[in-house]
C-alpha positions as CSV (number, residue, x, y, z in Angstrom):
1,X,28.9,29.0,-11.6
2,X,26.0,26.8,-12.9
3,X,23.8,24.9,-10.4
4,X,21.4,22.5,-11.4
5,X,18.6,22.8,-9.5
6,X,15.0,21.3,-10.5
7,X,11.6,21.6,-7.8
8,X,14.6,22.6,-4.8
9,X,11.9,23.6,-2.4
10,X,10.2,19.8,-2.6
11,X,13.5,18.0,-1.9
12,X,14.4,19.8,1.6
13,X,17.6,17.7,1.8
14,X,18.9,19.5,-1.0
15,X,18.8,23.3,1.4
16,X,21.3,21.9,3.6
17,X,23.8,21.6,0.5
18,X,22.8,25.4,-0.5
19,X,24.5,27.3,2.8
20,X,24.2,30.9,2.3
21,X,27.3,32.7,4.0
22,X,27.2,36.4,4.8
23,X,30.9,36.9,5.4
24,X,33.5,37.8,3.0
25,X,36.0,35.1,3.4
26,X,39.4,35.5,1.9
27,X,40.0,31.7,0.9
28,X,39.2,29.8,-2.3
29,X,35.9,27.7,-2.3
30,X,35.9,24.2,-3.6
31,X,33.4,24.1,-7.2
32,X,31.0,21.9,-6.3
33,X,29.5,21.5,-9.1
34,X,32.3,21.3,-11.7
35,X,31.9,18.9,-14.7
36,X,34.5,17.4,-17.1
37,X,32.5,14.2,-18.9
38,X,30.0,12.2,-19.2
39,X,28.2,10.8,-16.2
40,X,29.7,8.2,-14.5
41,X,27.5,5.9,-11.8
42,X,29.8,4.4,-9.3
43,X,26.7,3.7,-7.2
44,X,23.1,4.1,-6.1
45,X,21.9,4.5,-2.9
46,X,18.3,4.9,-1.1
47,X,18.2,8.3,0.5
48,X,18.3,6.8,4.1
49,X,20.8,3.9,4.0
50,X,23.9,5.4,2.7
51,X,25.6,2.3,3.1
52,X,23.9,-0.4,1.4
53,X,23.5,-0.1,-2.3
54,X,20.6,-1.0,-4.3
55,X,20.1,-2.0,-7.9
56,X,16.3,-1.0,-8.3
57,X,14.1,1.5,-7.2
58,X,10.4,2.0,-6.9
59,X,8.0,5.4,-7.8
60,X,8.5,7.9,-5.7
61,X,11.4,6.8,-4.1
62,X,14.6,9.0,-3.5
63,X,17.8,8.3,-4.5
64,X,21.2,8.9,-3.9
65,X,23.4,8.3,-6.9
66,X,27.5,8.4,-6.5
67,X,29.6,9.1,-9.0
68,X,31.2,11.6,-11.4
69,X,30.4,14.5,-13.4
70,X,26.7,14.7,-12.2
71,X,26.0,18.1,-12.2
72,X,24.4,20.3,-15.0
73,X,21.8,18.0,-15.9
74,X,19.4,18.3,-18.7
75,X,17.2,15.5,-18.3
76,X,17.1,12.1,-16.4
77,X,14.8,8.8,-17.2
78,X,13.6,6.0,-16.0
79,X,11.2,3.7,-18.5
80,X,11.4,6.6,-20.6
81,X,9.4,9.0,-18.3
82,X,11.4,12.3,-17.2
83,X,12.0,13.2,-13.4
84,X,11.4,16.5,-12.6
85,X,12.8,16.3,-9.1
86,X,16.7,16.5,-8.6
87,X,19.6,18.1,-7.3
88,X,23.0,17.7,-8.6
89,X,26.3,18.4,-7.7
90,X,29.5,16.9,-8.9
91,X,29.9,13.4,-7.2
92,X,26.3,13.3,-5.6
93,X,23.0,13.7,-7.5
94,X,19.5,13.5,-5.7
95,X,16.7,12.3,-7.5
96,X,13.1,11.5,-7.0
97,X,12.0,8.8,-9.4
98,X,8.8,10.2,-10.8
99,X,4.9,8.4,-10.0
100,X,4.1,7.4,-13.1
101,X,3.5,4.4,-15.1
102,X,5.6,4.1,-18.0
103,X,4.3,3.5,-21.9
104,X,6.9,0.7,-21.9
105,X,9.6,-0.8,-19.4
106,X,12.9,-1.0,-20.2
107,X,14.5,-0.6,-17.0
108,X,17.3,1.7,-17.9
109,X,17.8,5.1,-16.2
110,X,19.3,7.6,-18.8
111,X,21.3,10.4,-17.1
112,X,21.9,13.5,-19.6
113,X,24.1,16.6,-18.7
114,X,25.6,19.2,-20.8
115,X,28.5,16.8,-21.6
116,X,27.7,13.7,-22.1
117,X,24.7,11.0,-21.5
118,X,24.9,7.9,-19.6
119,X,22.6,4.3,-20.2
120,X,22.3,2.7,-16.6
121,X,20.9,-0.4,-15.6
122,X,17.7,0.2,-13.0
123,X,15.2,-1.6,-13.1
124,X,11.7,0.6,-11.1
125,X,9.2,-1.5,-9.7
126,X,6.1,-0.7,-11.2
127,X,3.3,-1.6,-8.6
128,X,-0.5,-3.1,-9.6
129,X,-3.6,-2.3,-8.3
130,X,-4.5,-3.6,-4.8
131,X,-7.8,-4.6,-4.1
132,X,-8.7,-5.6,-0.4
133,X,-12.2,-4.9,-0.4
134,X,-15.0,-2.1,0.8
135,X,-13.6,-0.5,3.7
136,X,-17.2,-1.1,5.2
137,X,-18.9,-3.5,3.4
138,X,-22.3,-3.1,5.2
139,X,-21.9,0.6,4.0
140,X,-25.8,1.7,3.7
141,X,-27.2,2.7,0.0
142,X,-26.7,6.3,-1.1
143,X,-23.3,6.5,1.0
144,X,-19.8,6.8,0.1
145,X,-17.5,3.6,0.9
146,X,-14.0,3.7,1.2
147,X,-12.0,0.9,-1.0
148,X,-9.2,-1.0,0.7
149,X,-6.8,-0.7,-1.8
150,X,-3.5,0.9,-3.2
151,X,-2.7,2.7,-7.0
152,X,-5.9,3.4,-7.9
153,X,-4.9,7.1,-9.0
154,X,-2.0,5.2,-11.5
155,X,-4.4,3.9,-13.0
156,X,-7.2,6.1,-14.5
157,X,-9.9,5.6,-11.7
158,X,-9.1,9.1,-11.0
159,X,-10.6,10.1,-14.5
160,X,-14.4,10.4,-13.9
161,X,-15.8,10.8,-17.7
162,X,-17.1,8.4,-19.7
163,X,-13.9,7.7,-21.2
164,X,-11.7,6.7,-18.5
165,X,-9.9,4.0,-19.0
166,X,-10.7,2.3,-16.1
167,X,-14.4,1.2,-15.0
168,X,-16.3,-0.4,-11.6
169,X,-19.6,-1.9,-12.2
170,X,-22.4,-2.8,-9.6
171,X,-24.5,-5.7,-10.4
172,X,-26.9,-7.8,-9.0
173,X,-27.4,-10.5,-11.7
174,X,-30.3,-12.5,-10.3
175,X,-32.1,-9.4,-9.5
176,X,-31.0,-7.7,-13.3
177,X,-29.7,-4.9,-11.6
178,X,-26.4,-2.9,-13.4
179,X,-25.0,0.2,-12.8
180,X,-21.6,1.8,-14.0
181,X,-20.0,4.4,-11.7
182,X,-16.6,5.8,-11.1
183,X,-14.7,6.8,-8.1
184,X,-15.7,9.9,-6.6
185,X,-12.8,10.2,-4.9
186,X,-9.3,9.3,-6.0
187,X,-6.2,10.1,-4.5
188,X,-2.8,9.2,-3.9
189,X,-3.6,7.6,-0.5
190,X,-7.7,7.2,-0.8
191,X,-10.1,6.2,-2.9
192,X,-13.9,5.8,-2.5
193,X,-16.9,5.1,-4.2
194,X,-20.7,5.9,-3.9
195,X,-23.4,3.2,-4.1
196,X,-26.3,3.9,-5.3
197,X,-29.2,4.7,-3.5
198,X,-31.3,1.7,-5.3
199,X,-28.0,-0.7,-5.3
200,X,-29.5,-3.9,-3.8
201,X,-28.2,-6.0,-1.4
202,X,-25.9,-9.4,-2.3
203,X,-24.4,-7.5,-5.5
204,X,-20.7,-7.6,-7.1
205,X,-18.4,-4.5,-7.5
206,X,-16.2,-5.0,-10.6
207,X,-13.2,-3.4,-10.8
208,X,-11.0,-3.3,-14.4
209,X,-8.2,-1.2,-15.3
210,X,-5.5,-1.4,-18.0
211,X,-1.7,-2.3,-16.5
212,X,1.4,-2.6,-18.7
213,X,0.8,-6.6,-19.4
214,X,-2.8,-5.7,-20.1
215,X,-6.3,-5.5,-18.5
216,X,-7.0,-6.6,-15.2
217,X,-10.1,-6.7,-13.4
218,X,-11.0,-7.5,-9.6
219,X,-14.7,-8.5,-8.1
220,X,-15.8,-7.9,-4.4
221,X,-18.9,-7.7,-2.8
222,X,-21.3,-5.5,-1.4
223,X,-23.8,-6.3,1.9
224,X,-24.1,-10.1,1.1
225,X,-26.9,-10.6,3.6
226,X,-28.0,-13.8,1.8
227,X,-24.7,-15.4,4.3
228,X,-25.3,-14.0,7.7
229,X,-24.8,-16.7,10.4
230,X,-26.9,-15.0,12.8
231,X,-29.2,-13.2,10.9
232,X,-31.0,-10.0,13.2
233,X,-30.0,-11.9,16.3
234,X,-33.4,-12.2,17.0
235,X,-34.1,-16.0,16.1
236,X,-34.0,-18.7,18.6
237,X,-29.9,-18.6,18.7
238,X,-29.6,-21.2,21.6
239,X,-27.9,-18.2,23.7
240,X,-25.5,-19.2,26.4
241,X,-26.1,-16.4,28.7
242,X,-28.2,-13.4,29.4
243,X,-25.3,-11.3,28.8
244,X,-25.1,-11.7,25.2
245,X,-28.7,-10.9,24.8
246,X,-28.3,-8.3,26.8
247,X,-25.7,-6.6,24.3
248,X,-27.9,-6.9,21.1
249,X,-29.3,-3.6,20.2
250,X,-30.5,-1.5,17.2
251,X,-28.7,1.1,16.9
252,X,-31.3,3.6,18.6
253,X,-30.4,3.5,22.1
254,X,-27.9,6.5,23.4
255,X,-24.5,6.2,22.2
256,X,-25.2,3.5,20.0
257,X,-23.3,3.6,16.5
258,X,-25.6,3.5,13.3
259,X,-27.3,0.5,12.5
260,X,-25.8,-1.0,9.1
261,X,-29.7,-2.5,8.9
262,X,-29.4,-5.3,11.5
263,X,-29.4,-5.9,15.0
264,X,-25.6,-5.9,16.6
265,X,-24.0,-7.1,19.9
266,X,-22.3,-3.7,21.6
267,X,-20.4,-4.5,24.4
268,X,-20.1,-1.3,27.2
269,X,-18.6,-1.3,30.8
270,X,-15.8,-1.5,32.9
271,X,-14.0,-5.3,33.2
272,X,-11.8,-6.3,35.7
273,X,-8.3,-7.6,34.9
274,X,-9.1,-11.4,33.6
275,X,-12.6,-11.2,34.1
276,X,-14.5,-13.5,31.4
277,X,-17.1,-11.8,29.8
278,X,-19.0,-14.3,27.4
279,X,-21.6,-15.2,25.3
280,X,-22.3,-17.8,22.6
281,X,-25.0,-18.4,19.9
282,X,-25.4,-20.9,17.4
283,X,-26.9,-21.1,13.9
284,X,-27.7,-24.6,10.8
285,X,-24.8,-24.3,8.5
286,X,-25.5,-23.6,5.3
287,X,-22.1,-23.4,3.8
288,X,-21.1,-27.1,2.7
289,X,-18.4,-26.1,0.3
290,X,-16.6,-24.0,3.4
291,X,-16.5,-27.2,5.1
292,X,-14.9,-29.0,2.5
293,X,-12.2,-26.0,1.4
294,X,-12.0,-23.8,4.3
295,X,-8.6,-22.1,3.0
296,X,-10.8,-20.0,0.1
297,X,-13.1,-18.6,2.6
298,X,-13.3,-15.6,4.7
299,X,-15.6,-15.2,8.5
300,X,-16.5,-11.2,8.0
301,X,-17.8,-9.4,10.3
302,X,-17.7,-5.9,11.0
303,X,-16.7,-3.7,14.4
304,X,-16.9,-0.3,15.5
305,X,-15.1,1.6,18.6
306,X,-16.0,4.3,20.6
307,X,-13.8,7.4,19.7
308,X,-13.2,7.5,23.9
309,X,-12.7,3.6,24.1
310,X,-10.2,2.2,21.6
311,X,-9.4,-1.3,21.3
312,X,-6.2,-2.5,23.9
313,X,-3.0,-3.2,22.5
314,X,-2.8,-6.3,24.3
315,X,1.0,-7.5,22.6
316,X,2.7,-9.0,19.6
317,X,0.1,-12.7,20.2
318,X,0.1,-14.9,17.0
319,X,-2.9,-17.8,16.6
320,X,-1.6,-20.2,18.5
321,X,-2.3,-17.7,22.0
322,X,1.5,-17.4,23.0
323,X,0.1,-15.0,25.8
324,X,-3.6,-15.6,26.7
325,X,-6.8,-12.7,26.6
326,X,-8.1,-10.3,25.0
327,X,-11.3,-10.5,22.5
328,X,-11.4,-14.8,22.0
329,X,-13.7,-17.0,19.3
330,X,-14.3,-20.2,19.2
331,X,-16.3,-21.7,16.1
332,X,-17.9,-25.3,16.9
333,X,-16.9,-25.8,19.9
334,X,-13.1,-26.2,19.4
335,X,-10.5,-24.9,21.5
336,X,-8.0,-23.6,22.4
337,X,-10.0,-20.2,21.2
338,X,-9.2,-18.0,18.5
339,X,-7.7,-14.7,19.6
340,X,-8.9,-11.4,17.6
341,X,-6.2,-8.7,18.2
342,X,-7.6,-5.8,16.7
343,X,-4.9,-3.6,17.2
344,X,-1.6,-5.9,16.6
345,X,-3.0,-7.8,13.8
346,X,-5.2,-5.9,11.9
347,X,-4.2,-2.5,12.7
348,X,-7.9,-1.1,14.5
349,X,-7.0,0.8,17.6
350,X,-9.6,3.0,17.0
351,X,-12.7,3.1,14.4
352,X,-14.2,6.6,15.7
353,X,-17.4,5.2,16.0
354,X,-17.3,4.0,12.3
355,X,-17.9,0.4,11.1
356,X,-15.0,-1.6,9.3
357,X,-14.9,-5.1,8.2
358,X,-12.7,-7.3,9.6
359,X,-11.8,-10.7,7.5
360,X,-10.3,-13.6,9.5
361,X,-9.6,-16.3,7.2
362,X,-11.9,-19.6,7.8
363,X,-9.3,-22.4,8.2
364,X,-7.2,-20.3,10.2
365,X,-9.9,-20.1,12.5
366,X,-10.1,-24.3,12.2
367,X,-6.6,-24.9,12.2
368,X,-5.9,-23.8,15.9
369,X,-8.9,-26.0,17.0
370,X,-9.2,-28.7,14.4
371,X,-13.0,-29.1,14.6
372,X,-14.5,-30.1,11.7
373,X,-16.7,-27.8,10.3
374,X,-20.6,-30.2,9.0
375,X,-20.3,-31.4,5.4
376,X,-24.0,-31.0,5.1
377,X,-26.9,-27.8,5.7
378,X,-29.0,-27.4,8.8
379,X,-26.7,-28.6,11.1
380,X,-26.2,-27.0,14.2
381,X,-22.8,-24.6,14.5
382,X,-22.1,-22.0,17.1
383,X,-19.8,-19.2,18.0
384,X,-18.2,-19.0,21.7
385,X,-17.5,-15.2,22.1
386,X,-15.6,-13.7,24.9
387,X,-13.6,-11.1,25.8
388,X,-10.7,-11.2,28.6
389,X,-8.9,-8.4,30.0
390,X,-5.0,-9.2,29.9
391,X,-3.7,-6.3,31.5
392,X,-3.0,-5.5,35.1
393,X,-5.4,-2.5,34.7
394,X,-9.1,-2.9,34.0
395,X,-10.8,-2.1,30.6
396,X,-13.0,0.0,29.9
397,X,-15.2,-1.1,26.5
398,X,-17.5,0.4,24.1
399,X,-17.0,-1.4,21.4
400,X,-19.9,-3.0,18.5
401,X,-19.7,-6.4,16.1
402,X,-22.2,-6.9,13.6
403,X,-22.9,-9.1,10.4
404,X,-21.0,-12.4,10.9
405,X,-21.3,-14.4,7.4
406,X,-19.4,-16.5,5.6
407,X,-17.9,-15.7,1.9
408,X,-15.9,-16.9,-0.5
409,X,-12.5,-15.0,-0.4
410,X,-12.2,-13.9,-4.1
411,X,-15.4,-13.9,-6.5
C-alpha cells in the first residue's frame, strides 16, 4: 500500500490518521488510500469548521478538501506555486496552502495524482504590506525600532543586499539629510529597523516594495518634535494643579523609564476606587489645517508601563463612555471626556517598561465633545488629563506618557 505523505511531522493532525497497531488482528482492513480516477472535489473545508464550506483560502491556511480519489498525489497548486505540506487519503486530503506570493494569479488549485489531474476554482488571498508605523516613534538614534506592520518578509525586505527588491529610505529634506537602509530584522511575525546614529529629528521613513499589481511605497515619520503640544513641559503650561507638575520628570529619578529626550508626566501610587486624579495644561495652537480637517490627523503620544503595574482592563467601553473611568482626555475644554482604554482598545496591558506610541484619531477625539478646535495659531488649547479608578479595588500605577503632538495621519 502507497501512502502519500509530504512534511507529516508539521501537520500533527495528520498522526492521528497514521495509528500504529501492535496486534495481529485476523479481520480485513479497509484501504484507505485506494485510488480509481482522477480527483474529484466535492468540497473544501477550513481545517477547524468542518461544517461550513469555503470557496477561497489564504497563505498558510489549512484545508480540508472532500472528495474522491485524493490519495497518491504528485503535486498540488495554487497560482502556480507547489504545496509541499499535505496528507492524503482517499476521500480526505489535508493541505497547507504554501506562504508565497505567486509570479501570477490565476486562482485555480490544480490537484495531480498518479491518475489523473484536476483544474479547481480557488481563489488565495494574496495579502499587501501593512504599514502602521514605528512601534516607538521617539525611538532614540543609533537604536533598533520595531515597525507596526504585517508581510514584510513576502516581500523582499528580508533581503539585506544592495539588490533587494524592496528599499526604506530616511530623509530629512530641509536638513539634506538621506540615508538608505534595510531591515535588520525580518521575520514572519517582526520586523525592525535601525536608525542611524546621525538620523535627525522631523525626518520621513519611505517604505517601497514590488506587489503583483506593481510598486507600492508607504511614508511615516520619525521623532517629529517640530509638533509637540507641550514641548519639555517646562514652559509656562497654565497647570491646573500641583499634581501634574509633580509627575514631570526626566527620566533620571529611580525607576523612571528612559527618557525619549524630553521631559514626561509618570504617574506612581496607589488610587482609591473613583478617586480623580487630574491635571491639565495648555499650549497656542499651531495646527490650523487640523482644525479645519480633523478626520486626516492623528493626537500621538507615547506610554510606558511598569512590568509590575500593567494597565487595568477596565471593560469592553466604546467613545461615547457607556461605563465611566479609567485614564480620561479632554481637548479644549469639551466634555463629556475622552476615555483611553489601553488595554480593550489598543491592546497595551503591559509595555515592560518600553515606550509605544499610541495614535488616537483627532476628530474622534472632537466628535464626542464637539468643541471646535481655533482656525487660527497662538491661540490658547489645553488638555484635561485624569485618571479614574473604575473597579471596586484600588489601583496601583506606574505608568509614563510622553510627546503629545499633532500629525498628519498619512505623509
Amino acid at each position: 500500500m502507497k501512502r502519500n505523505i509530504k512534511n507529516i511531522g508539521i501537520l500533527a493532525f495528520a498522526a492521528l490518521a497514521l495509528t500504529a497497531c501492535s496486534d495481529v488482528v485476523d479481520y480485513e482492513v479497509p484501504d484507505r488510500f485506494s485510488s480509481n480516477g482522477a480527483p474529484v472535489i466535492n468540497s473544501i473545508y477550513d481545517i477547524q469548521d468542518d461544517t461550513t464550506p469555503i470557496e477561497g483560502g489564504k497563505l498558510n491556511q489549512i484545508i480540508h478538501i472532500k472528495g474522491a480519489n485524493l490519495s497518491h498525489v504528485k503535486k498540488i497548486t495554487f497560482n502556480g506555486v507547489e504545496v509541499k505540506e499535505v496528507y492524503a487519503e482517499s476521500e480526505d486530503s489535508y493541505v497547507k496552502i504554501p506562504r508565497v506570493i505567486p509570479e501570477e494569479i490565476n486562482n485555480l488549485m490544480v490537484y495531480e495524482t498518479e491518475q489523473g489531474t484536476l483544474t479547481y476554482q480557488f481563489p488565495v488571498t494574496i495579502p499587501s504590506v501593512e504599514i502602521v508605523g514605528l512601534m516607538n516613534e521617539f525611538t532614540l538614534q543609533g537604536n533598533s525600532a520595531q515597525i507596526n506592520g504585517d508581510n514584510f518578509d513576502l516581500y523582499g525586505f528580508n533581503d539585506t543586499t544592495e539588490t533587494s527588491p524592496a528599499s526604506i529610505v530616511i530623509a530629512n529634506e530641509k536638513l539634506g539629510y538621506r540615508e538608505e537602509i534595510h531591515a535588520d530584522s525580518c521575520t514572519e511575525s517582526f520586523t525592525s529597523i535601525f536608525i542611524p546614529e546621525d538620523c535627525p529629528d522631523n525626518s520621513l521613513i519611505t517604505f517601497s516594495w514590488e506587489e503583483v499589481d506593481g510598486r507600492h511605497t508607504k511614508t511615516i515619520s520619525y521623532r517629529m518634535t517640530d509638533e509637540l503640544m507641550y514641548g519639555n513641559f517646562d514652559a509656562d503650561l497654565g497647570w491646573w494643579s500641583d499634581f501634574g507638575k509633580e509627575a514631570v520628570t526626566d527620566g533620571t529619578h529611580s525607576g523612571d523609564p528612559q527618557s525619549l529626550g524630553y521631559n514626561f508626566l509618570r504617574f506612581v501610587g496607589t488610587w482609591e476606587p473613583w478617586s480623580w486624579n487630574g491635571t491639565g495644561f495648555g499650549s497656542n495652537w499651531r495646527w490650523p489645517d487640523a482644525s479645519a480637517h480633523p478626520e486626516n490627523y492623528y493626537v500621538k503620544f507615547e506610554v510606558c508601563t511598569a512590568a509590575s503595574t500593567p494597565f487595568k482592563d477596565y471593560g469592553n467601553n466604546d467613545m461615547y463612555h457607556e461605563k465611566n473611568g479609567g485614564w480620561l482626555m479632554t481637548l479644549n475644554g469639551g466634555s463629556p471626556r475622552i476615555q483611553f482604554d489601553p488595554v480593550a482598545e489598543w491592546g497595551l496591558l503591559n509595555t515592560y517598561g518600553e515606550w509605544v506610541t499610541v495614535r488616537m484619531p483627532l476628530d474622534r477625539m472632537l466628535s464626542v465633545n464637539d468643541t471646535p478646535l481655533p482656525s487660527e495659531p497662538d491661540q490658547w488649547v489645553n488638555l484635561e488629563f485624569v485618571c479614574q479608578p473604575n473597579t471596586d479595588a484600588a489601583w496601583n500605577v506606574d505608568c509614563s506618557f510622553g510627546q503629545f503632538r499633532i500629525e498628519p495621519m498619512n505623509y
